[in-house]
VOBA-1610 file (N, C-alpha, C; in pm, whole numbers, padded with zeros to 5 digits, always signed):
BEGIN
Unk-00346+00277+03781Unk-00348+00224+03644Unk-00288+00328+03550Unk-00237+00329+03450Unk-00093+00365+03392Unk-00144+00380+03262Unk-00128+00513+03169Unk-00152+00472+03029Unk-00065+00388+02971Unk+00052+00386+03035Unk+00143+00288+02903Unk+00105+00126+02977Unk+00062+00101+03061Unk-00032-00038+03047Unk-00118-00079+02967Unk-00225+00014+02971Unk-00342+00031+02873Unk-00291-00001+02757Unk-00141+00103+02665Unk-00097+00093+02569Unk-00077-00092+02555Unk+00009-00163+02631Unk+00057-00254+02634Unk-00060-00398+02588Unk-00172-00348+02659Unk-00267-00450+02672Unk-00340-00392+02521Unk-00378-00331+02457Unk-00430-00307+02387Unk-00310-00361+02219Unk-00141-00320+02213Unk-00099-00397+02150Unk-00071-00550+02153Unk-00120-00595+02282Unk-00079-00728+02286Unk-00257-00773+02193Unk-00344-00714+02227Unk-00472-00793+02166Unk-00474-00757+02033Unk-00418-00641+01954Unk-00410-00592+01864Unk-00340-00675+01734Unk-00201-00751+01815Unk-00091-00757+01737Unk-00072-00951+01770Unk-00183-00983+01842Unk-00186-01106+01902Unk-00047-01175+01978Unk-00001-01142+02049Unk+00142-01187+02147Unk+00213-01078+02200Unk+00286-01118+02310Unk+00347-01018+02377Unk+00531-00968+02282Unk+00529-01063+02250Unk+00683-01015+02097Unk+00598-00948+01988Unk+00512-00956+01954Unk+00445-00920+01834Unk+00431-00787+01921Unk+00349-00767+02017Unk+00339-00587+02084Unk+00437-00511+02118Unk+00525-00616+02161Unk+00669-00529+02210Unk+00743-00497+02070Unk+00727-00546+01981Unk+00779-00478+01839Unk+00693-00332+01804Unk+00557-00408+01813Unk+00502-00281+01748Unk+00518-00166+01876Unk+00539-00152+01983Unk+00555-00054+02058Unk+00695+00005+02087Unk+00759-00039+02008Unk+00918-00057+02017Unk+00942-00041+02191Unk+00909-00149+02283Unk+00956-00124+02354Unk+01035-00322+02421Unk+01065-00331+02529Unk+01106-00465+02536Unk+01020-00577+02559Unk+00973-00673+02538Unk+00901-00722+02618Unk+00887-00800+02709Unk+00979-00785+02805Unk+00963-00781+02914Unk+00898-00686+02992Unk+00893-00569+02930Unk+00820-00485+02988Unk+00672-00500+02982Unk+00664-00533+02853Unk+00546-00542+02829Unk+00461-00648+02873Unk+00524-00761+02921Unk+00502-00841+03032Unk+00416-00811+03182Unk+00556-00722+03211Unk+00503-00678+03316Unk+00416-00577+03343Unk+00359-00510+03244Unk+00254-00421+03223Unk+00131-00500+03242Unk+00166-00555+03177Unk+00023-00662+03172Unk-00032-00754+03316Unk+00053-00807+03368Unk+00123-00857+03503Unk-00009-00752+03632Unk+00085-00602+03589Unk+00013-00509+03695Unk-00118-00476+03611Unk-00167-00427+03542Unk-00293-00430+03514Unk-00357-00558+03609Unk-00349-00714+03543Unk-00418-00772+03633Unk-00418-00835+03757Unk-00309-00766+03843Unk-00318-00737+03937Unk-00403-00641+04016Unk-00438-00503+03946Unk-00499-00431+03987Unk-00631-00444+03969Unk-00672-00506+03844Unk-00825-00580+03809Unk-00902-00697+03892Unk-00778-00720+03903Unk-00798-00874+04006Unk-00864-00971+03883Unk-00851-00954+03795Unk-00851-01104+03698Unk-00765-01112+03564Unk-00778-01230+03517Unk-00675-01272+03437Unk-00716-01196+03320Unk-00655-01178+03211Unk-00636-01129+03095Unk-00570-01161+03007Unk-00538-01257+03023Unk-00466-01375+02919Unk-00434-01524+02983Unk-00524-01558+02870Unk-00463-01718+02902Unk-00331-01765+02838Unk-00261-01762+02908Unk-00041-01843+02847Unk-00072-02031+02842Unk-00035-02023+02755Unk-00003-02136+02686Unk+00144-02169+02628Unk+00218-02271+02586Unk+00299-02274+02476Unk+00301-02236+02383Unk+00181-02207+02310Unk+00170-02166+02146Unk+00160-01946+02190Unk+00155-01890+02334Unk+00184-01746+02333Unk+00061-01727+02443Unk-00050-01659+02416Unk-00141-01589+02474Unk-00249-01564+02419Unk-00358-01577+02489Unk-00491-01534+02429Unk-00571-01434+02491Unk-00677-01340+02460Unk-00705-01254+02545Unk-00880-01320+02595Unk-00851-01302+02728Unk-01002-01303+02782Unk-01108-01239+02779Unk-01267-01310+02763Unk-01325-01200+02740Unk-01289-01058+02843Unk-01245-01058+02941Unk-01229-00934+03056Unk-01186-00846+02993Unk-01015-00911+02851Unk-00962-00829+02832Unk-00960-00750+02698Unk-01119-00864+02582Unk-01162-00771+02480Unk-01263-00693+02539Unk-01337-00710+02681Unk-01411-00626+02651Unk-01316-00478+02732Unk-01222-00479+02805Unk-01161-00376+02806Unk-01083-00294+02692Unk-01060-00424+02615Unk-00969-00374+02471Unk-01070-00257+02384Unk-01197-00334+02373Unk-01346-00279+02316Unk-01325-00131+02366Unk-01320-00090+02531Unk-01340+00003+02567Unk-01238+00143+02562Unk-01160+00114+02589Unk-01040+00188+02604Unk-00928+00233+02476Unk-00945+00102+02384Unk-00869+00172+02275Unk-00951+00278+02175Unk-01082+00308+02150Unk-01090+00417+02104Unk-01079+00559+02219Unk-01059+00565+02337Unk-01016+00686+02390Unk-00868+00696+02375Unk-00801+00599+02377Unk-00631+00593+02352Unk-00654+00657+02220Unk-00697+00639+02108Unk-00642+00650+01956Unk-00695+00817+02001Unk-00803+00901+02040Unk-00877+00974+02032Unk-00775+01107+02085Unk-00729+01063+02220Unk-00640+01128+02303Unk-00499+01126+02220Unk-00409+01017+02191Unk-00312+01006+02054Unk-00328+01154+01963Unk-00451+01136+01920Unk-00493+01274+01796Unk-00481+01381+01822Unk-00585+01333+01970Unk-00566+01537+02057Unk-00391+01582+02059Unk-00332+01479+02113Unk-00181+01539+02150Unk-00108+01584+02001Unk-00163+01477+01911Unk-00062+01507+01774Unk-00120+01666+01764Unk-00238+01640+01762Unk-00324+01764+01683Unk-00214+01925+01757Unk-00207+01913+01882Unk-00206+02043+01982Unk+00007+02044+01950Unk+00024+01941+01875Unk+00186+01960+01870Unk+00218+02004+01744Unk+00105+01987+01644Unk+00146+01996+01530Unk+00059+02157+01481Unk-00018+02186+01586Unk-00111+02325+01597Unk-00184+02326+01489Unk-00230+02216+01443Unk-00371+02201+01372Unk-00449+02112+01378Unk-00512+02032+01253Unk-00643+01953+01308Unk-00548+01820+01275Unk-00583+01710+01272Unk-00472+01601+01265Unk-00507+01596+01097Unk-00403+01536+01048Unk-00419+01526+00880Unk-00362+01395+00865Unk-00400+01375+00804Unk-00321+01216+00665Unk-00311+01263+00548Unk-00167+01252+00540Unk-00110+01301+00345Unk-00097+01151+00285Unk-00153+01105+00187Unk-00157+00991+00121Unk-00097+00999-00035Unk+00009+00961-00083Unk+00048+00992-00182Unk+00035+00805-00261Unk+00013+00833-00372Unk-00032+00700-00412Unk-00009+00733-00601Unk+00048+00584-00641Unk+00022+00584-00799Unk-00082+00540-00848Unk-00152+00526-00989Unk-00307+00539-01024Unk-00309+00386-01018Unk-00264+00286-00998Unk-00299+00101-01032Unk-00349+00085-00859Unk-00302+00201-00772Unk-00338+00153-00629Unk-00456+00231-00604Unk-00510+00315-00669Unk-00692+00414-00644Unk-00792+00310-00667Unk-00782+00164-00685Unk-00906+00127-00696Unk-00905+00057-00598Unk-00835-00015-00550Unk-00841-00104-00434Unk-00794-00044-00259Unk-00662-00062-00285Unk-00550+00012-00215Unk-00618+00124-00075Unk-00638+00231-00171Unk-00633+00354-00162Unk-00795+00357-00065Unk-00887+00326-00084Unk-00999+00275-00064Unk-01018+00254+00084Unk-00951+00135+00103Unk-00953+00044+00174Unk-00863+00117+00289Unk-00743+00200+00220Unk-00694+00286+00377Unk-00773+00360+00469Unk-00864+00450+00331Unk-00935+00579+00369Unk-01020+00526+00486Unk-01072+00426+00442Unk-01192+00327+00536Unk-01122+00296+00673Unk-00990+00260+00675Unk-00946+00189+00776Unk-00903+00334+00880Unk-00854+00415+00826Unk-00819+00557+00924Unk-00883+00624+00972Unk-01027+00641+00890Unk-01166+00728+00940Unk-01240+00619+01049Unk-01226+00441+01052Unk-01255+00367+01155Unk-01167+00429+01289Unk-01071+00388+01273Unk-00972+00465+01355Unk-00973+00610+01432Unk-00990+00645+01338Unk-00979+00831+01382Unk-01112+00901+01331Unk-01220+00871+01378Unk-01315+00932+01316Unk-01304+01109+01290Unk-01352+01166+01207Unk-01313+01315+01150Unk-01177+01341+01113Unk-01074+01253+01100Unk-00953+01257+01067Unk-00928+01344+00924Unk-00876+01430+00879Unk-00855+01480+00746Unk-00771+01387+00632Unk-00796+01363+00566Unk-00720+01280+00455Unk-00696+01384+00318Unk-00554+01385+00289Unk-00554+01440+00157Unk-00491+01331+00061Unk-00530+01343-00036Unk-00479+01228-00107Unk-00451+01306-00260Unk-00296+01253-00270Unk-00237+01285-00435Unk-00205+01193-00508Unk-00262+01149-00608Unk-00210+01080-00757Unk-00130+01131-00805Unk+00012+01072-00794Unk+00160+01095-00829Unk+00210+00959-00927Unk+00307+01016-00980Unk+00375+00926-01041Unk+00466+00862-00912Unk+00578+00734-01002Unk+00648+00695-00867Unk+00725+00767-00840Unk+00835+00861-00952Unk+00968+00907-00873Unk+00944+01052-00774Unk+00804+01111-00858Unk+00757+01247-00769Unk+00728+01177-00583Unk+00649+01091-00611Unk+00585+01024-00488Unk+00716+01025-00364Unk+00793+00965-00445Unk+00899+00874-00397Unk+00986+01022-00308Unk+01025+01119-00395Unk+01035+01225-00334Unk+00964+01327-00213Unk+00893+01317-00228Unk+00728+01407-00182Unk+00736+01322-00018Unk+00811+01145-00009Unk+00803+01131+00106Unk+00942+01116+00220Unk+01036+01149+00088Unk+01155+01170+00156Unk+01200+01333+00223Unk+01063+01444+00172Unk+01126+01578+00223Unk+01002+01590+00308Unk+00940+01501+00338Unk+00802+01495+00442Unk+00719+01560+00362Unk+00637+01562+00259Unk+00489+01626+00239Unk+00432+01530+00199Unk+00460+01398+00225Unk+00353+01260+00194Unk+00417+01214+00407Unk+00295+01188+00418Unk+00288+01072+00542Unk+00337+00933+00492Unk+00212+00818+00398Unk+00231+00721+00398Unk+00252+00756+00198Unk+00239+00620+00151Unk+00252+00622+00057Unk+00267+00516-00047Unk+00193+00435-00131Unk+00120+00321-00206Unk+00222+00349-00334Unk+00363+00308-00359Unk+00438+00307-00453Unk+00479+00161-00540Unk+00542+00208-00612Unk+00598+00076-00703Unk+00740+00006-00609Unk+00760-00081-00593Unk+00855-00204-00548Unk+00996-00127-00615Unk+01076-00100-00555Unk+01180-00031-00595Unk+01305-00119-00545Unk+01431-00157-00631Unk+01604-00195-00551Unk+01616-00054-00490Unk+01628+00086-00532Unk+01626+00141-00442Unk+01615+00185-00342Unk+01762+00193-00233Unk+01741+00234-00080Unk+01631+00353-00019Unk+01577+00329+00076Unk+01523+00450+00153Unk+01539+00463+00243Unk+01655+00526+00322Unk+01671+00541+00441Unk+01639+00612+00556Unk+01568+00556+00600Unk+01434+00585+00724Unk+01263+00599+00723Unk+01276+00473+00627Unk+01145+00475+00584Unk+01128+00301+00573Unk+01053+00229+00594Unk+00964+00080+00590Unk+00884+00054+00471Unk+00912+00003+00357Unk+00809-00061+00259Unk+00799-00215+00272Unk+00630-00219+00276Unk+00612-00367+00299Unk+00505-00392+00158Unk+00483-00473+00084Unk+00451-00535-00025Unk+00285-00536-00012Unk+00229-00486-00054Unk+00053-00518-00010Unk-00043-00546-00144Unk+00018-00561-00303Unk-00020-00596-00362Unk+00056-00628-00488Unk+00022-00728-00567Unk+00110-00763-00693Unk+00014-00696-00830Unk+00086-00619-00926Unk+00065-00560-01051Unk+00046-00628-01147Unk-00022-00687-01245Unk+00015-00769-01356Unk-00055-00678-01493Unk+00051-00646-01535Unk+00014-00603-01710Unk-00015-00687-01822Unk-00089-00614-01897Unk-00115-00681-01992Unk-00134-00544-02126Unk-00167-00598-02249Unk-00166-00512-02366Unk-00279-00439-02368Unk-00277-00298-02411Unk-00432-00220-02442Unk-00446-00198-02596Unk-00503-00249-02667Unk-00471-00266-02824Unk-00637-00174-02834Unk-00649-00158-02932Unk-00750-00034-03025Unk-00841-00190-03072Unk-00982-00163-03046Unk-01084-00283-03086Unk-01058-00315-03188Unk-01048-00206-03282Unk-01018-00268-03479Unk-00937-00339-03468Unk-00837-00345-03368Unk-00618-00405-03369Unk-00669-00564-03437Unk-00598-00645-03514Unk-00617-00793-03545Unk-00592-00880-03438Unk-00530-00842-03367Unk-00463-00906-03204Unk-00570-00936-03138Unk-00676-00855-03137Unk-00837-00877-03050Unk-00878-01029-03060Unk-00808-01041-03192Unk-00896-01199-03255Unk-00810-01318-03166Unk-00707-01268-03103Unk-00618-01425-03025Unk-00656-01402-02885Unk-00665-01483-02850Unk-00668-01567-02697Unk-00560-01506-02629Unk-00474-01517-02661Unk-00315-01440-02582Unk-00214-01393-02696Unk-00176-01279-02716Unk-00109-01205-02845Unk+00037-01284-02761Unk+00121-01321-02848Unk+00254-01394-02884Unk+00345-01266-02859Unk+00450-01234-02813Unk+00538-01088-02805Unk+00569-01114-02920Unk+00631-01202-02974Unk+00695-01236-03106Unk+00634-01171-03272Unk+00535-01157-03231Unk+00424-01078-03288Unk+00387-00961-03290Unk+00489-00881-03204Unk+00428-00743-03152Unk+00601-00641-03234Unk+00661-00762-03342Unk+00741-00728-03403Unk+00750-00597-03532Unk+00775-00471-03523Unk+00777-00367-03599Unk+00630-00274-03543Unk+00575-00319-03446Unk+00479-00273-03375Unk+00522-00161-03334Unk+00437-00044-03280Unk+00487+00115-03194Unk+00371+00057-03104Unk+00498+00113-02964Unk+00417+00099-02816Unk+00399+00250-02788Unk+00277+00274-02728Unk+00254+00385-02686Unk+00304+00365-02552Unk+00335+00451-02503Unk+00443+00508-02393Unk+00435+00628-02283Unk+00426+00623-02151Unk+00419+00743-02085Unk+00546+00821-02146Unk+00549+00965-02098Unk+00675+01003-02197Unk+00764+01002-02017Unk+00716+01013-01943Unk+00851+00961-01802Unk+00814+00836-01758Unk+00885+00756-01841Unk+00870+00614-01829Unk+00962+00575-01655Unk+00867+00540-01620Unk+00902+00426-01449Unk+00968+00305-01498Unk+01078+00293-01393Unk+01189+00227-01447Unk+01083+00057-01445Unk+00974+00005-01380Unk+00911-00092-01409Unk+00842-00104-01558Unk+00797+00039-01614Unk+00759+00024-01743Unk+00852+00008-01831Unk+00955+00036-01785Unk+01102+00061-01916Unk+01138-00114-01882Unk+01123-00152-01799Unk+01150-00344-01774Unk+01045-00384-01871Unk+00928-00347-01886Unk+00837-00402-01962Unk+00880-00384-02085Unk+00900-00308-02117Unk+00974-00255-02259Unk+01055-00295-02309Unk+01177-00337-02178Unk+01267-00466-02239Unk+01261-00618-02254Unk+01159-00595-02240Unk+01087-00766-02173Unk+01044-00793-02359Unk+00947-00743-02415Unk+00921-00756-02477Unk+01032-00759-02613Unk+01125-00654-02581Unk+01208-00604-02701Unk+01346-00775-02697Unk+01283-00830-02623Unk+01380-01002-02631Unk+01310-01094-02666Unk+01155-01054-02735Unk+01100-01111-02754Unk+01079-01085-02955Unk+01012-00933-02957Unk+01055-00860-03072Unk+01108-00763-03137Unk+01136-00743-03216Unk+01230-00616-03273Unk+01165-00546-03345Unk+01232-00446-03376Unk+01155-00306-03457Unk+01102-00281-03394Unk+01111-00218-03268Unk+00996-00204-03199Unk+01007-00024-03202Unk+00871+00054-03204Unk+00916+00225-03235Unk+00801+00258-03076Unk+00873+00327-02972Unk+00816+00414-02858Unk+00761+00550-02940Unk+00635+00577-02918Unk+00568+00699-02932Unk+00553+00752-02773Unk+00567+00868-02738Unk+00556+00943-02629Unk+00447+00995-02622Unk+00360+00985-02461Unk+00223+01023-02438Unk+00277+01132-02323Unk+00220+01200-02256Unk+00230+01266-02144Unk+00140+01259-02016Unk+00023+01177-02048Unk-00088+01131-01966Unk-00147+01028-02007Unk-00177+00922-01888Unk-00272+00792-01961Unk-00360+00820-01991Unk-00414+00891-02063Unk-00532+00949-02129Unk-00488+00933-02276Unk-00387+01014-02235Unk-00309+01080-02362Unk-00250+00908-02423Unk-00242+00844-02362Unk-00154+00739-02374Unk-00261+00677-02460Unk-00423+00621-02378Unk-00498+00524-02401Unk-00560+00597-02553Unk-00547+00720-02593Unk-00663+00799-02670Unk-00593+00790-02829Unk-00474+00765-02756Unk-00366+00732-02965Unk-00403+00589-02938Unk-00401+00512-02861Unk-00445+00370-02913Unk-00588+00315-02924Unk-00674+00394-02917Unk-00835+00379-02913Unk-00773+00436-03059Unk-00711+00531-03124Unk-00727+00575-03254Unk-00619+00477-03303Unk-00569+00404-03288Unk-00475+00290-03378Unk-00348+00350-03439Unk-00282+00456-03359Unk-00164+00469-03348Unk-00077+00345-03269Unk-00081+00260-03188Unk+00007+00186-03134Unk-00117+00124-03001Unk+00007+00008-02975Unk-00066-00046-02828Unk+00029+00025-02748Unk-00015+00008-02578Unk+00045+00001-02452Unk+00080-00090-02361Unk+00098-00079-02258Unk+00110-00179-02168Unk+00049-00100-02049Unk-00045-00149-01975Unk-00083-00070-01892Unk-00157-00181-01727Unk-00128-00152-01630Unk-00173-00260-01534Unk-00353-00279-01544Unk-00296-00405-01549Unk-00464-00467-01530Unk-00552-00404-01435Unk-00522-00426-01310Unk-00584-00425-01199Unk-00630-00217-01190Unk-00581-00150-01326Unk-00630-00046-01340Unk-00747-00024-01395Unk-00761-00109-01558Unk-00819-00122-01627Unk-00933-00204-01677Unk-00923-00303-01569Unk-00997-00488-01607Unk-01100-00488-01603Unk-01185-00391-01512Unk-01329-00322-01490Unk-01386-00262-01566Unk-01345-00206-01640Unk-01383-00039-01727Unk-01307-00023-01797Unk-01264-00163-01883Unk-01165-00085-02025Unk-01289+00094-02065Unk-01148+00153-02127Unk-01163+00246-02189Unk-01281+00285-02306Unk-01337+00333-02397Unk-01421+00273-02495Unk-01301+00285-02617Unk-01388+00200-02723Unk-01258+00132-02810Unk-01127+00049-02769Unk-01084+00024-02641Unk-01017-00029-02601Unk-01023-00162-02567Unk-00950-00247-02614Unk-00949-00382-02536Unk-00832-00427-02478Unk-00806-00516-02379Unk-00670-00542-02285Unk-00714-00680-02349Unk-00539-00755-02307Unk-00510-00885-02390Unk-00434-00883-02319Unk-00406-01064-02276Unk-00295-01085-02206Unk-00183-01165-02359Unk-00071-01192-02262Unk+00037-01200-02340Unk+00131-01361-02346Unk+00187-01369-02427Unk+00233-01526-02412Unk+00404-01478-02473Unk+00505-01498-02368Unk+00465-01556-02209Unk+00419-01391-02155Unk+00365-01429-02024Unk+00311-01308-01915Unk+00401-01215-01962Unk+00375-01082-01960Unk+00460-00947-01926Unk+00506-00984-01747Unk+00638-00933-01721Unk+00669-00931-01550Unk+00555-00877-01476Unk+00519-00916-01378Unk+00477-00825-01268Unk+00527-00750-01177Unk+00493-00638-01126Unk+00532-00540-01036Unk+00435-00611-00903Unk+00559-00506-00749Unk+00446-00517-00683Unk+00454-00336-00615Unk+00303-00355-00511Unk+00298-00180-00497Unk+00296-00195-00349Unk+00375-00112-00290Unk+00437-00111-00135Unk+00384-00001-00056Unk+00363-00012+00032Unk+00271+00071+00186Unk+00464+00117+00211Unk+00471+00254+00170Unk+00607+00297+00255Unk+00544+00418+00326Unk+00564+00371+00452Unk+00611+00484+00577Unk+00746+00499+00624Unk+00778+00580+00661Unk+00841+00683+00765Unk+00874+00602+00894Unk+01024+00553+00898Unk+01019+00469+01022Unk+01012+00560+01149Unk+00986+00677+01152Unk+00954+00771+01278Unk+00860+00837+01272Unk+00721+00802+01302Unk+00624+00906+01253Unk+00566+00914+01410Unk+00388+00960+01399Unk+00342+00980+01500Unk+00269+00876+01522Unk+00230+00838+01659Unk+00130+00737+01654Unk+00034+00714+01613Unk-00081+00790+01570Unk-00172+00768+01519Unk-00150+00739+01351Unk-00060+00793+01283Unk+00005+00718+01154Unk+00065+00582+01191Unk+00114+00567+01303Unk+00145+00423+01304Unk+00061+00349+01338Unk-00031+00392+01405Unk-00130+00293+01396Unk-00191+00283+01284Unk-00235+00380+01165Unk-00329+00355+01065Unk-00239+00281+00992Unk-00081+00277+00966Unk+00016+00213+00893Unk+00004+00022+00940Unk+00036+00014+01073Unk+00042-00081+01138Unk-00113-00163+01065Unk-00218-00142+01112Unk-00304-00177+01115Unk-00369-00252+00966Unk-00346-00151+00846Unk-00331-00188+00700Unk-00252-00274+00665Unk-00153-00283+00735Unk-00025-00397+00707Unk-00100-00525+00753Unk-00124-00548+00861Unk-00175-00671+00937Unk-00317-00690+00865Unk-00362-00632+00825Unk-00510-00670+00729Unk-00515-00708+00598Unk-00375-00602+00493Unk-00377-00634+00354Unk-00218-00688+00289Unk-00102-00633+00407Unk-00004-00696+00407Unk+00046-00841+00328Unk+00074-00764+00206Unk+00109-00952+00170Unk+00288-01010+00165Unk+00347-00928+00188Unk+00521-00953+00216Unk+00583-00909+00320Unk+00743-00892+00332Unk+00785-00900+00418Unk+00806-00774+00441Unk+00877-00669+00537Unk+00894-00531+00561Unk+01044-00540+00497Unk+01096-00413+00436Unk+01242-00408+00424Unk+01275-00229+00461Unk+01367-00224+00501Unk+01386-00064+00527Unk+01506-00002+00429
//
């Protein structure tokens, strides 16, 4: 019996089909066929029932799946660990709209995985981020939806952004149901002062809506939210940051029509180690909501 069988049978239950495993193992599947083939040959029972609609696994072969894939992931670690001559790590680089959900939900899914695994995790903006994983000191990485190429790296879509206004409680705007852009005419937006080319879309989104419009420069959303709690200007800031725990003095308002939405992308490294591909792989198939593009 063969570890790269084991491997085989464990992505086929993992990834549900033998094309679905032979992708994620980049290998053919035909091979992966026949991996499976000799395993239950050597078991002497079946391990998948074939059908037309693909394959299903038998109990024989969750409860082997049960058994064997946490010594596979465990052994995976040992080897990364002894190649890389330290303890295994996860660098997580992430922007602040993905720390409440996102970010969470990885930590949970990698320490299932890799129990004692190290995780470091940095709150970056996007273009630092975006860098940080092109010279390798980010592993994975929870960014903004970019036209920009990355070549040798996979972003797949795992959540949609939707903004809305952060106006100061006194603001008169508090009093509508949905503030009109048309309305937000001779208004000052408070502003990160390194505006992300998705916030500078927001910015023009609105500015076709009204004019006079005056940018004040913040340097931190702190800095950003703390002139508009004092009624220097509104912002625009993602909901799914704020919708829980406005700020104090702060209220969020949506907008007529919507501000655009962003979405925020799981980019890895199309060559990493296995145990990153598995914690990558695995988040995709659980929170994954689009397609992969490289």
């Amino acid at each position: 019996m063969e570890l790269r069988h084991l491997r085989s049978l464990i992505a086929v239950v993992d990834n549900g089909g033998m094309r679905a495993a032979a992708a994620a193992e980049h290998i053919a599947q035909p091979a992966v066929t026949r991996h499976i083939h000799t395993l239950e040959r050597e078991l002497g029972v079946n391990l998948f029932e074939r059908s037309g609609r693909g394959v299903r696994p038998t109990p024989a072969a969750l409860e082997l799946h049960s058994v064997i894939r946490p010594l596979v992931v465990a052994l995976d670690q040992a080897v990364d660990s002894v190649r890389a001559g330290s303890s295994t790590a996860l660098r997580v680089g992430y922007i602040p709209p993905a720390s409440r959900g996102l970010v969470p939900r990885l930590v949970t899914l990698a320490r299932t995985l890799s129990p004692g695994i190290k995780i470091d995790l940095h709150e970056l903006s996007n273009e630092p981020l975006l860098d940080q994983l092109r010279n390798g000191s980010l592993d994975l990485g929870f960014a903004l939806g970019t036209d920009v190429a990355l070549p040798g790296f996979t972003a797949t879509v795992v959540e949609a952004v939707h903004y809305v206004l952060a106006v100061s409680i006194h603001d008169p705007l508090v009093a509508l149901d949905s503030v009109p852009l048309a309305s937000l005419t001779g208004r000052t937006i408070v502003t990160p002062a390194a505006r992300e080319p998705t916030h500078q879309r927001m910015i023009d989104h609105i500015r076709g809506h009204a004019t006079d419009l005056t940018l004040q420069d913040a340097f931190t959303l702190d800095a950003v939210l703390g002139l508009v709690s004092a009624g220097v200007g509104i912002a625009i800031t993602p909901a799914e940051l704020l919708v829980d725990t406005p700020p104090p003095g702060i209220a969020l308002l949506d907008t007529q029509p919507p501000l655009p939405t962003a979405a925020i992308t799981l980019i890895r490294p199309t060559r990493h180690n296995r145990l990153i591909r598995d914690i990558a792989d695995a988040y995709i198939r659980t929170h994954g909501s689009g397609p992969a593009t490289e």
